[in-house]
LUMRO-173465 format. One line per 4 residues: number of its first residue (from 1); for each residue x, z, y of C-alpha. Coordinates in Angstrom, 1 decimal. Example, Ala and Ser with C-alpha at 12.3 -4.5 7.8 and 13.67 -1.06 7.14 Angstrom:
# LUMRO-173465
1 = 12.3 7.8 -4.5; 13.7 7.1 -1.1
# end
This chain:
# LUMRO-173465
1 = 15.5 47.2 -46.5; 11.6 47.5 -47.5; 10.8 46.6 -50.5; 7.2 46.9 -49.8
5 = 4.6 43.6 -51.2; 3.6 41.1 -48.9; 0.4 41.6 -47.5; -2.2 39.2 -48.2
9 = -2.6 38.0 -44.9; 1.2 37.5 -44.3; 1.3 35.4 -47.2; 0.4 30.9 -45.9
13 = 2.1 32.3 -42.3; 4.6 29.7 -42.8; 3.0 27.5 -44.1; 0.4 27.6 -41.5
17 = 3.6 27.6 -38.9; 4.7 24.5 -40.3; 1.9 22.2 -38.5; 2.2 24.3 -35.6
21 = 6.0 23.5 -34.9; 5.2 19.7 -35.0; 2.4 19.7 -33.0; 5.0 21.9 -30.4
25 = 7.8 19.2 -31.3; 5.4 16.4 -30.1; 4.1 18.4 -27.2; 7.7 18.6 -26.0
29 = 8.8 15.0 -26.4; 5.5 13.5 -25.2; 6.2 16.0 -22.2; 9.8 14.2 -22.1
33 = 9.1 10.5 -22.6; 6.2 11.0 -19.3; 7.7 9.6 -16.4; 8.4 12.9 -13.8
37 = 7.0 13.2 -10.4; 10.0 16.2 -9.6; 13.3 15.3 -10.6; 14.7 17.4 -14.0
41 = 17.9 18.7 -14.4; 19.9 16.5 -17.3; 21.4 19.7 -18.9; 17.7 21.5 -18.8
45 = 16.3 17.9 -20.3; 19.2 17.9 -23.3; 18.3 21.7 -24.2; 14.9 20.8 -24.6
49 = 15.8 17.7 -26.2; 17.6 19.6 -28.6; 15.2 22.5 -28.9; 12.8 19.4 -30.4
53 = 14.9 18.8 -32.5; 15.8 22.7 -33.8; 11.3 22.6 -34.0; 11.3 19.1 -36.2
57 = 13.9 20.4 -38.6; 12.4 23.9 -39.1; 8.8 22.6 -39.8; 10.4 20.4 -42.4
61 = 11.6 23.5 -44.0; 8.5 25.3 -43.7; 6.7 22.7 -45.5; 7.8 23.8 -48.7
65 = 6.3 25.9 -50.8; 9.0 28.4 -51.0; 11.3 28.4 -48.3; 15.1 28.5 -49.0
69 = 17.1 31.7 -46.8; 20.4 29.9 -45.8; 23.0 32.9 -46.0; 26.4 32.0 -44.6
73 = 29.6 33.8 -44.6; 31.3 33.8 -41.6; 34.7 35.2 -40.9; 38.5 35.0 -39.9
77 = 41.7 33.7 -41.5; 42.3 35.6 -44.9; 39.2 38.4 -44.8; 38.4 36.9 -48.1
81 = 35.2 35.3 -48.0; 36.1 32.9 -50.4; 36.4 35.9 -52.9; 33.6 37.3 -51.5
85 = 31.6 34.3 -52.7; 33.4 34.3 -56.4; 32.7 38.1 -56.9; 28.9 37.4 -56.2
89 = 29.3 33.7 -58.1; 30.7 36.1 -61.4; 33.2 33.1 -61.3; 35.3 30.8 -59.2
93 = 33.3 28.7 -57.6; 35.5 28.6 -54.2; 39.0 28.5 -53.4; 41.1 31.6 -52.8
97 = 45.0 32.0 -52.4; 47.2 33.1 -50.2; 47.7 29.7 -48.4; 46.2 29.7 -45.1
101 = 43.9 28.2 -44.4; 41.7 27.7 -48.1; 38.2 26.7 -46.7; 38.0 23.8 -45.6
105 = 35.0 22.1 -47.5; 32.3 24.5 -46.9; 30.7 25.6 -50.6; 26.7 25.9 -51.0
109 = 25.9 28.1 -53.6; 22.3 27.3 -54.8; 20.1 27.7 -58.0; 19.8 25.1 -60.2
113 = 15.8 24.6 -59.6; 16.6 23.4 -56.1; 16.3 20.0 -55.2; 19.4 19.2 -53.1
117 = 16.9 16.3 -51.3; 15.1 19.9 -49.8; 18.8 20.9 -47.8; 19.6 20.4 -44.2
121 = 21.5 17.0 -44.0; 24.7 19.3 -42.8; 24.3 20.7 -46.1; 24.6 18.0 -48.5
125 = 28.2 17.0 -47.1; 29.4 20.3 -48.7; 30.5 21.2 -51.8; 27.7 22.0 -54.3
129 = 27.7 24.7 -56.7; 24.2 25.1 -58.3; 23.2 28.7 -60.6; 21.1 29.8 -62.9
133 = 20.0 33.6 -61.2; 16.4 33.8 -60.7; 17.2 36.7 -58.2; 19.0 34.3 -55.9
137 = 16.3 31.6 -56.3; 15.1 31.3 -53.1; 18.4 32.1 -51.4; 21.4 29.7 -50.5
141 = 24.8 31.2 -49.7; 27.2 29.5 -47.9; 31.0 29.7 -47.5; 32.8 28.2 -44.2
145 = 35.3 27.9 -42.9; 37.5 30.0 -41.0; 36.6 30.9 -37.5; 40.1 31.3 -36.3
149 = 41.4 28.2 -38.3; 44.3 26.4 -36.5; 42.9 22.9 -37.6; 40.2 22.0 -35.2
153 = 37.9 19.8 -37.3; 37.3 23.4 -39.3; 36.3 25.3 -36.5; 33.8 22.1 -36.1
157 = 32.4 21.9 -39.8; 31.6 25.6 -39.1; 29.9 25.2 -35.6; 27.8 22.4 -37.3
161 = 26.3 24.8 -40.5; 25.7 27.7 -38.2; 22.3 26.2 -37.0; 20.8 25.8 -40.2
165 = 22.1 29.2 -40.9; 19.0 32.4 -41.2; 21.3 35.2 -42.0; 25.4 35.3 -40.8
169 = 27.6 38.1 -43.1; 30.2 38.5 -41.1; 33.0 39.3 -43.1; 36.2 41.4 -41.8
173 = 39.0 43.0 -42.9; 41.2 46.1 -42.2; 43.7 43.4 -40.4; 41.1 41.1 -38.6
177 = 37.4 42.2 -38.1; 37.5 42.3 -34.7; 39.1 38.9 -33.5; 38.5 37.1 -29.8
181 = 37.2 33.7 -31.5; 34.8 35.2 -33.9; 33.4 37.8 -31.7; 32.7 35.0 -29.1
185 = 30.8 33.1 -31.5; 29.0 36.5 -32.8; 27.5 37.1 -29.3; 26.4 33.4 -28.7
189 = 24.7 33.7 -32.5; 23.2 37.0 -32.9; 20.1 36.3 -30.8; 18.9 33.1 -33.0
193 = 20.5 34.8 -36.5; 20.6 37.7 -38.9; 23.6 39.5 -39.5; 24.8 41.8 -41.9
197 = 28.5 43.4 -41.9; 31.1 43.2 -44.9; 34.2 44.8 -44.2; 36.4 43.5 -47.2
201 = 39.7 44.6 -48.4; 38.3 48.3 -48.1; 41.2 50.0 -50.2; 43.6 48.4 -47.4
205 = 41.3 50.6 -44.9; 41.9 54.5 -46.9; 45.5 55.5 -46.3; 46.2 59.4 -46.2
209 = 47.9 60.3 -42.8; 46.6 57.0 -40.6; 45.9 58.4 -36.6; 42.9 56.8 -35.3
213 = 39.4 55.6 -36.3; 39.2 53.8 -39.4; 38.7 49.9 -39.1; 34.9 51.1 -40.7
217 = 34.6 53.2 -38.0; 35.4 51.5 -35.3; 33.6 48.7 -36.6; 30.4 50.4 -36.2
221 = 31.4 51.9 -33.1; 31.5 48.2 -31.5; 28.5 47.2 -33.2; 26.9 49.9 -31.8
225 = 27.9 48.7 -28.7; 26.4 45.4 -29.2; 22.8 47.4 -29.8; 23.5 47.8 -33.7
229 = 22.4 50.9 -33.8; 21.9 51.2 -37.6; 23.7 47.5 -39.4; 23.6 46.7 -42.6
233 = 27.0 47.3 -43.6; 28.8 47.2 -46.7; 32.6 48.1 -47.5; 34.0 45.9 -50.4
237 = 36.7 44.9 -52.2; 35.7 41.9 -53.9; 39.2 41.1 -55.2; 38.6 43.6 -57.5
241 = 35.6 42.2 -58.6; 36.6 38.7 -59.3; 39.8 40.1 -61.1; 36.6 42.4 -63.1
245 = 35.1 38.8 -64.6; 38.7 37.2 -65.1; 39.4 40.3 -67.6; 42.3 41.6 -65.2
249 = 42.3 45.5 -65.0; 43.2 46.6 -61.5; 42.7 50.2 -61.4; 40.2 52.6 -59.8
253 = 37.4 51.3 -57.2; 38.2 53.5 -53.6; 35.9 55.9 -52.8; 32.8 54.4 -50.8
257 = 33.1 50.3 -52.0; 29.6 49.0 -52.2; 29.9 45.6 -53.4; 27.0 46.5 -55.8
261 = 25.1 47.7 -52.8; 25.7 44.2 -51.1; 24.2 42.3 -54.3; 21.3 44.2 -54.5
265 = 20.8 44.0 -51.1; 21.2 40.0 -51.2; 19.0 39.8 -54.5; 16.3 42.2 -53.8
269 = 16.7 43.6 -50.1; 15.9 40.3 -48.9; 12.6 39.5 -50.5; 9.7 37.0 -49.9
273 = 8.1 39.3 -46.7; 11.5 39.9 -45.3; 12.6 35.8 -45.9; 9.4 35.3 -44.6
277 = 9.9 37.5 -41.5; 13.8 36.4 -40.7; 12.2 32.8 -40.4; 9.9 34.1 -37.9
281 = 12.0 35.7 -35.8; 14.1 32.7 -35.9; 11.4 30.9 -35.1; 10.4 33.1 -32.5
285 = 13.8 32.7 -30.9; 13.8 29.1 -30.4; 10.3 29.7 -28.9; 12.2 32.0 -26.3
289 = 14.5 29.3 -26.0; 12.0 26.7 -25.5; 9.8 29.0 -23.2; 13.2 29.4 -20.5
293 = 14.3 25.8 -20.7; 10.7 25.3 -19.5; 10.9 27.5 -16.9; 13.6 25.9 -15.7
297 = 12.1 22.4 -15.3; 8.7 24.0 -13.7; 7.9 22.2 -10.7; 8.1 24.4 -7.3
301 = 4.2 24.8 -5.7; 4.5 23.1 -2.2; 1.1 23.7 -1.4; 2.3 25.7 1.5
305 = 5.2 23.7 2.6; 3.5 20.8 2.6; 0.3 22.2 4.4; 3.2 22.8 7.4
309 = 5.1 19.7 7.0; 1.5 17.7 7.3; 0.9 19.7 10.4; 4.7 18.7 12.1
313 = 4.1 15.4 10.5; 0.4 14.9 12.9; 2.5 16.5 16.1; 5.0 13.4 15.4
317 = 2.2 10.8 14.4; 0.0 12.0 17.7; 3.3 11.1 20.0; 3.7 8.3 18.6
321 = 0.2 7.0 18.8; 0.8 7.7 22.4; 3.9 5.9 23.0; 2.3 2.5 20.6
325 = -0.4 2.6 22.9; 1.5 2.6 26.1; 4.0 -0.1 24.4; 0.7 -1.9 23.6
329 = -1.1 -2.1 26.8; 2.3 -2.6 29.2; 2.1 -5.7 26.7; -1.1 -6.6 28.9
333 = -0.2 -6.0 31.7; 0.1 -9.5 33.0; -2.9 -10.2 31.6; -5.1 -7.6 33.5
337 = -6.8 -10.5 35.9; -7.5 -12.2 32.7; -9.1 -9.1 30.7; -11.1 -7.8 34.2
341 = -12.3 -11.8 34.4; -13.6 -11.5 30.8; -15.2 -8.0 31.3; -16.3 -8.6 34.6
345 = -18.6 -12.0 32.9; -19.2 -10.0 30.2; -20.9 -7.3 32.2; -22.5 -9.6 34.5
349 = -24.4 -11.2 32.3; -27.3 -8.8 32.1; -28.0 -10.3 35.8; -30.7 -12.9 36.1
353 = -31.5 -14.9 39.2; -30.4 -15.0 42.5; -28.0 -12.0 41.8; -26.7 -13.7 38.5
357 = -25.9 -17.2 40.8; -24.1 -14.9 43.4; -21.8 -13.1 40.8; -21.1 -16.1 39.0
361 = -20.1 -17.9 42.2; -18.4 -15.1 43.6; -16.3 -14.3 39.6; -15.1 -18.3 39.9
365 = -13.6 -17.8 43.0; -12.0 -14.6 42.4; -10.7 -15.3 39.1; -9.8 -18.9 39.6
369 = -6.0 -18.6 38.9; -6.7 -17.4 35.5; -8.1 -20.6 34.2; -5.3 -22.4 36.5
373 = -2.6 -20.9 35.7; -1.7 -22.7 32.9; -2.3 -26.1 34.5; -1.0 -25.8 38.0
377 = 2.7 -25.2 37.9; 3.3 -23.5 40.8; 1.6 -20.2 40.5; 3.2 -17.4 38.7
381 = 2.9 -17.1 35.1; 3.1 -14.0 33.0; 7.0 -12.9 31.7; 5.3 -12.4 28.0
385 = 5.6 -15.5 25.7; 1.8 -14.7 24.8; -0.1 -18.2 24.9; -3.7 -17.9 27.1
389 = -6.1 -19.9 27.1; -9.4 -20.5 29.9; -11.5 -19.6 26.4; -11.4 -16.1 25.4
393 = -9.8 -15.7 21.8; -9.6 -11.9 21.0; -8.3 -12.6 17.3; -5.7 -14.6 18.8
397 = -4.8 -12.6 22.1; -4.5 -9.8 20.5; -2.3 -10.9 18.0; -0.3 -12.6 20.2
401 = 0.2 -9.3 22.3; 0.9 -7.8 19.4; 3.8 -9.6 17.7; 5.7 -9.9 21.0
405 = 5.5 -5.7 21.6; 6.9 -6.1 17.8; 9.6 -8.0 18.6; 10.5 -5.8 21.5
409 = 9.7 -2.3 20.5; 7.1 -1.5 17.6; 9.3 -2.8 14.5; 12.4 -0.4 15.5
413 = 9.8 2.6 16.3; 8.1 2.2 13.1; 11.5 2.5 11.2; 12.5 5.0 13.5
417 = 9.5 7.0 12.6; 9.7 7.6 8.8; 13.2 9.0 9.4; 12.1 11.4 11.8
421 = 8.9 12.4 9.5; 11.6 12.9 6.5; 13.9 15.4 9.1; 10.7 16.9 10.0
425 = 10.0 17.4 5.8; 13.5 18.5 5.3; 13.1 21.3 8.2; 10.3 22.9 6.0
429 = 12.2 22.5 3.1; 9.7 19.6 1.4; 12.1 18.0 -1.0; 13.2 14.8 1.1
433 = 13.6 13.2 -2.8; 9.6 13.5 -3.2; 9.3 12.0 0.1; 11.6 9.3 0.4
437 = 10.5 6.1 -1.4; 6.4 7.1 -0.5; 7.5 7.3 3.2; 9.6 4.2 3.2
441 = 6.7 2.3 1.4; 4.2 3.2 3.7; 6.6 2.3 7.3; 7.1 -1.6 5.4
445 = 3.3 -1.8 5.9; 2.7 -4.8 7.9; 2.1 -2.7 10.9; 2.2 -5.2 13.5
449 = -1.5 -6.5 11.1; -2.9 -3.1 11.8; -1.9 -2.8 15.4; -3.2 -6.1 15.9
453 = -6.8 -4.7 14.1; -6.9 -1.7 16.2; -5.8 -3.3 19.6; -9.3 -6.2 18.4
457 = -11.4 -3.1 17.8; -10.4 -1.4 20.9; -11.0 -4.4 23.1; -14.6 -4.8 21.5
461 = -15.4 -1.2 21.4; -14.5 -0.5 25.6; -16.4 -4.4 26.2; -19.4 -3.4 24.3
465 = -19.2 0.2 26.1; -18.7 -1.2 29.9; -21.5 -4.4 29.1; -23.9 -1.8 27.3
469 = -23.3 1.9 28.3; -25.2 5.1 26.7; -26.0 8.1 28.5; -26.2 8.6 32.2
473 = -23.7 5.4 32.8; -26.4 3.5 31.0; -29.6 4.5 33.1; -27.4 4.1 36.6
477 = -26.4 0.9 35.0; -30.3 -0.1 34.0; -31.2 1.2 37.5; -29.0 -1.4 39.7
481 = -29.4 -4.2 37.4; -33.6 -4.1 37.6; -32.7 -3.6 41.7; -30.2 -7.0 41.7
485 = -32.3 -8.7 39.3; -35.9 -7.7 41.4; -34.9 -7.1 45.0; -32.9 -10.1 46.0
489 = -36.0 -12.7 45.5; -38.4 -10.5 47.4; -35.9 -10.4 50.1; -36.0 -14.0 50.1
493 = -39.7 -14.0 49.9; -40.2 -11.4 52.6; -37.7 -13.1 55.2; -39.8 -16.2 55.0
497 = -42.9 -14.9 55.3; -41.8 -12.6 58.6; -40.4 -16.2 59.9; -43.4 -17.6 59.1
501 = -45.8 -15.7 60.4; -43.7 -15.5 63.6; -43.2 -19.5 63.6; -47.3 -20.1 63.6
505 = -48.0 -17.0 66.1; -45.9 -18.4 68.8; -47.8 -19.5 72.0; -47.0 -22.9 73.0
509 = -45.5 -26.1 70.9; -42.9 -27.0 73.0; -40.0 -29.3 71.4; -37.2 -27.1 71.6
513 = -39.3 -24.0 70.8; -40.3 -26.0 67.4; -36.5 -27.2 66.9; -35.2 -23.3 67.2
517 = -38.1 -22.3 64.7; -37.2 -24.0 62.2; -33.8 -23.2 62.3; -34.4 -19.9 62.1
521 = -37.0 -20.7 59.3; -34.6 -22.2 57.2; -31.3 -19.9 58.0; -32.3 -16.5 58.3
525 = -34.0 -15.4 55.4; -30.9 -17.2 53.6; -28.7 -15.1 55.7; -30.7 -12.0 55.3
529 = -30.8 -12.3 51.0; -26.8 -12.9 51.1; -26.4 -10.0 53.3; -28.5 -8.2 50.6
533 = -26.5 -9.8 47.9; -23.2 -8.5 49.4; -24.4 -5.0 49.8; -25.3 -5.1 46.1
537 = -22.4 -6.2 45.2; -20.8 -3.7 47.4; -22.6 -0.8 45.3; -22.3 -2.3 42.0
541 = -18.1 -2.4 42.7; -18.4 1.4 43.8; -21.0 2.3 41.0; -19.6 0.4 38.3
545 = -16.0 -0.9 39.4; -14.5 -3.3 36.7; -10.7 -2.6 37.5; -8.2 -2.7 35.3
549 = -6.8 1.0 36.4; -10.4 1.8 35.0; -10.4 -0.5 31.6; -6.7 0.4 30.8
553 = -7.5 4.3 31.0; -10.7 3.4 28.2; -8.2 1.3 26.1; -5.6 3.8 26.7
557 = -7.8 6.8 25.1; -9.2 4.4 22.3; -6.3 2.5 21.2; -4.3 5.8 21.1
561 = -7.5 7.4 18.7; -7.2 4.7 16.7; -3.7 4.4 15.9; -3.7 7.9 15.4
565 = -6.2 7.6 12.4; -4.4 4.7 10.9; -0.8 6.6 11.1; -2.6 9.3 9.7
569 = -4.5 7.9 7.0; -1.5 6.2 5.7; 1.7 8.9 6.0; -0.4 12.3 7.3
573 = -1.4 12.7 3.4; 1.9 11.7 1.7; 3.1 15.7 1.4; -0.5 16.8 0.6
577 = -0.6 14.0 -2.1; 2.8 14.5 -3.2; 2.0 18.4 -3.7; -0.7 17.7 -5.8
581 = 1.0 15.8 -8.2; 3.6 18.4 -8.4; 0.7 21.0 -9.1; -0.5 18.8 -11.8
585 = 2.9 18.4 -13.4; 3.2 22.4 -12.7; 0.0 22.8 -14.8; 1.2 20.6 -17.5
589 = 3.9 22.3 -18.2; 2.8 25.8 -17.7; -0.3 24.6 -20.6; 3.1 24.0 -23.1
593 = 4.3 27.1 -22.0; 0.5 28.9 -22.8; 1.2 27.0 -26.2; 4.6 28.5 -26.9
597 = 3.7 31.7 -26.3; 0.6 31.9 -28.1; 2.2 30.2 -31.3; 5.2 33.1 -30.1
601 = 2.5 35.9 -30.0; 0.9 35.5 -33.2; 4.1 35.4 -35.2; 5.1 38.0 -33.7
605 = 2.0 40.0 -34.7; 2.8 39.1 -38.4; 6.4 39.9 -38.2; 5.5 43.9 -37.9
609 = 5.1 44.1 -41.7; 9.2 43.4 -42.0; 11.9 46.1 -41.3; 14.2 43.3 -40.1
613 = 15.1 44.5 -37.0; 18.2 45.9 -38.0; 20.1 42.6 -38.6; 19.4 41.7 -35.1
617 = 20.0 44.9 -33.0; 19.0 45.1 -29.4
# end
C-alpha cells in the first residue's frame, strides 16, 4: 500500500464532498416528494429512498474534520476473529472460547480521543472499547458476529453494521474460509466495500504430506476468480499472539505468519490519502447506485408514439364528427319546413317592392302549417319532443334539438368514444395509465353544451352565407335581386301606359267599346306584372333554390368542421400534452443524473493518487 503524502490538492476533497452529498440527498427527495406524471416502480422508489439515506449519513461523516475508517471483521463460526481483535487490542477486549457461538454483542474498538456522539447510531448499541494508539486514531475496528451463526438475530446485528462498514477483513480459517453464507454476503458487499483477507489459524494450514492446494492457495485461487488479482492477504495466527501478551510461551511462529504485516498494514498502510480515497470510492459506489436506480425510473420518450396515436386518434374523432352531425341534423328533420320558412324570409328580405309583397304573400301561403301546427290539432306534428314556436328562437331550437339527439344517441357515443380512443392508444403502445383519467375527464365535458354551440354557429354561419353570399353566388344573387326589385314596377308602368295609349287612340266612344277599355285598363297590366312576378320567382327557385336537400348539405359540411375542431381541440392533444410532460419529467431526472455523475467524475479524478484498487478487485 503507498505510503506516498497527500497531495495538496487532495487534501479539503472531503470536506468539500460533504456539502455536495446533501445537496444530492435533497435533490433526490425533493425529486421523490413531486407528484409523478409516469408511474414509479415501489421497489425502484425504496432503493432510492434508501440511497438518500446511505448520502445523508455519509455527508454527516464527512463533516468532520478527520474522518473515522470503520474496519470490520467479518467471518464464520470459530475462524477466530475475536482473537484476531485481542492480538491487535494487546489485551482481551473481546470474547474468545471454544463455545460456539462467542460474538454476539459486536465490539468497537476506538481511540480514546473519539467522541462516541461522532459514531453511526448502529454503532453506539455495541460494546465500546476505547485506546490509547495514536496509529489507530483515525481508525475504528469492529468485531461481529458470526456470519454462519445459528441464532438469527446475529446474522441481523451483522447485516445492520456492514453499511457503516469502509473496509471488510474477512477472516478464514484452514476449516471454514470458504463457506456458502459468507461468500454470498462477500459478493453482495465487495462492490460498495474494501476487503482485505486474513486466513487465521495458519499453523493448522502447514502439515507435511497433505495432497492438494493449501487452504492459502486455494484461497487466492478463488479470489482470483472474483477479479482479486493481487489481495491483500495476510496468514496469521493470532492465538499465538494473544497467548504472547498473556505471558504464555507457545512455541515457534510457522514459517510465512504475518500478523505483524497485518498491523502495519492497518496502522500505516491505510493512511490519510488512502482513508481518504476508500471513502471516495465508497462514495462513488453509492453514486453508481444512485445513477441505475435512476435509470430505472426514467420516463420512456413518447414523442413518437404519441405523434401516431394523435394521428389514429383524428381518423376516429373525423368519423365521429361525421356520424354527430348526421345524428344532429336527422334530429331536424321534421323541422325542415320550419328551417326553409326561416331561410326562405331571411333571404327574401333584401327584396323591396312589388317583388317583396309577392314573396311575402306567396312564403305565408306556402309555409302556413308551420305557424299552425301547433294550434290546429289535426295536422301532423313532428315525432321529436322538440317544442316550436311561430317566433324563431335559435338559442332555444337548437338546444332543444340537441338534448333530445342526447337522450337518444350522443351521450352513449360520447362514452363510447374515449374507450375506443384508449384501444386506439393501447395499439401504439401509449401507456393507457397516462391516458385514462385525461380521456375520461375530457368525454364528462358537457358535450351536449358544445353540440348545442356548434349546431347555433352552424345555423347562423349557412343563414348569413345563403342571405349574404360572397363570390360569384353573391353577384348572381345582386344581379336578380336589382332585376325583382327594378323590373316589376316598370312592368306595371309600361302595361299601363301601352293600355293607355291604346284606350285614347281608339276611333269611336261607343258604350261597350269604353266598358271593355277599361277593363282591360285595370286587368291587364295587373296580369302582365304577376306573370312577370311568377317568372321571377321561377328563376330565383332555379338560381337560388332554398331547399332543405340544399341547406342540410351546407349544415352537413359546417356542422361536421365544427365538431371536428371542438373534438379535436379537447382530446386530439391529450397524447401530445401528455408526452410533454413525460419529456419534462425525463429532463428532470436525466439533470440529477448530470449531477451524480459530475459529483462521480470529479472524485473519481482525485481518487488516482490512491493504490486502492486492490481491496476491491475487478
Amino acid at each position: 500500500m503507498s505510503t506516498a503524502p497527500t497531495p495538496s490538492h487532495s487534501e479539503p476533497v472531503l470536506r468539500t464532498l460533504a456539502p455536495l452529498l446533501t445537496r444530492l440527498e435533497k435533490s433526490v427527495r425533493h425529486w421523490l416528494d413531486a407528484k409523478h406524471l409516469y408511474p414509479r416502480n415501489i421497489v425502484t422508489v425504496g432503493t432510492l429512498e434508501g440511497l438518500a439515506d446511505d448520502l445523508h449519513r455519509q455527508a454527516d461523516q464527512l463533516k468532520a474534520e478527520q474522518p473515522l475508517l470503520c474496519i470490520m471483521l467479518m467471518g464464520g463460526t470459530g475462524v477466530g476473529k475475536s482473537s484476531l481483535l485481542n492480538a491487535l487490542a494487546g489485551g482481551a477486549i473481546a470474547k474468545s472460547s471454544f463455545t460456539r457461538p462467542t460474538t454476539r454483542d459486536p465490539v468497537v474498538y476506538y481511540h480514546e480521543s473519539v467522541k462516541p456522539e461522532k459514531f453511526d447510531p448502529v454503532l453506539r448499541t455495541c460494546h465500546l472499547a476505547s485506546h490509547d494508539r495514536m496509529a489507530l486514531q483515525h481508525k475504528i475496528i469492529v468485531d461481529t458476529p458470526d456470519v454462519d451463526s445459528t441464532h438469527l438475530a446475529n446474522r441481523d446485528k451483522l447485516l445492520q453494521l456492514l453499511p457503516v462498514a469502509d473496509v471488510v477483513i474477512y477472516v478464514g480459517s484452514s476449516e471454514k474460509y470458504h463457506d456458502s453464507i459468507g461468500h454470498e454476503i462477500f459478493k453482495q458487499q465487495r462492490k460498495r466495500r474494501a476487503f482485505g483477507f486474513v486466513l487465521n489459524k495458519w499453523d493448522r494450514c502447514l502439515h507435511g504430506g497433505a495432497q492438494g492446494l493449501r487452504p492459502d492457495e486455494d484461497w487466492l485461487k478463488d479470489l482470483k476468480d472474483e477479479g482479486f488479482a493481487k489481495p491483500q492477504f495476510f496468514r496469521t495466527c493470532a492465538q499465538y499472539w494473544v497467548d504472547k501478551v498473556n505471558g504464555v510461551s507457545n512455541g515457534e511462529l510457522p514459517p510465512g505468519e504475518q500478523f505483524p504485516e497485518l498491523t502495519e498494514w492497518l496502522e500505516q498502510g491505510l493512511n490519510r490519502l488512502e482513508i481518504d480515497a476508500i471513502k471516495v470510492r465508497g462514495i462513488n459506489l453509492l453514486f453508481e447506485q444512485l445513477d441505475n436506480a435512476l435509470q430505472d425510473t426514467l420516463p420512456p420518450d413518447l414523442t413518437d408514439i404519441a405523434s401516431k396515436t394523435r394521428s389514429g386518434w383524428e381518423g376516429l374523432l373525423g368519423d365521429e364528427a361525421h356520424a354527430t352531425a348526421d345524428v344532429l341534423l336527422n334530429t331536424l328533420e321534421p323541422y325542415q319546413r320550419e328551417i326553409e320558412h326561416h331561410f326562405t324570409v331571411q333571404c327574401y328580405r333584401r327584396f323591396r317592392g312589388l317583388m317583396s309583397g309577392y314573396l311575402t304573400l306567396i312564403t305565408k301561403v306556402k309555409y302556413a302549417g308551420t305557424s299552425l301546427r301547433d294550434h290546429l290539432p289535426f295536422l301532423p306534428k313532428p315525432a321529436a319532443a322538440v317544442e316550436t314556436k311561430s317566433t324563431w328562437d335559435v338559442t332555444q331550437f337548437t338546444r332543444s334539438c340537441t338534448s333530445v339527439a342526447g337522450e337518444r344517441q350522443l351521450d352513449a357515443r360520447t362514452r363510447a368514444l374515449a374507450n375506443r380512443l384508449l384501444v386506439e392508444a393501447d395499439k401504439n403502445g401509449f401507456p393507457l395509465v397516462l391516458l385514462n383519467e385525461p380521456t375520461e375527464n375530457a368525454a364528462k365535458i358537457d358535450w351536449r353544451q358544445r353540440y348545442a354551440d356548434a349546431l347555433m354557429d352552424v345555423l347562423q354561419h349557412v343563414e348569413q352565407q345563403w342571405s349574404h353570399p360572397t363570390g360569384a353566388r353573391r353577384w348572381i344573387n345582386g344581379g336578380i335581386t336589382l332585376m325583382a326589385n327594378v323590373m316589376p314596377p316598370l312592368v306595371l308602368f309600361a302595361a299601363y301606359a301601352i293600355i293607355l295609349w291604346d284606350f285614347f287612340g281608339l276611333p269611336g266612344s261607343g258604350n261597350l267599346r269604353l266598358e271593355q277599355s277599361l277593363q282591360t285598363l285595370l286587368l291587364v297590366p295587373l296580369a302582365i306584372t304577376v306573370i312577370f312576378l311568377v317568372m321571377l320567382h321561377l328563376l330565383i327557385a332555379v338560381v337560388l333554390p332554398l331547399r332543405w336537400h340544399r341547406i342540410r348539405g351546407e349544415f352537413h359540411k359546417e356542422l361536421e368542421a365544427r365538431l371536428n375542431t371542438a373534438l379535436g381541440m379537447t382530446f386530439a392533444s391529450i397524447p401530445k400534452d401528455r408526452a410533454e410532460a413525460l419529456v419534462q419529467e425525463r429532463r428532470d431526472v436525466e439533470k440529477l443524473i448530470a449531477e451524480v455523475r459530475e459529483v462521480s467524475g470529479w472524485l473519481e479524478q482525485r481518487q488516482q493518487a490512491a493504490n486502492i484498487t486492490v481491496l476491491y478487485g475487478n
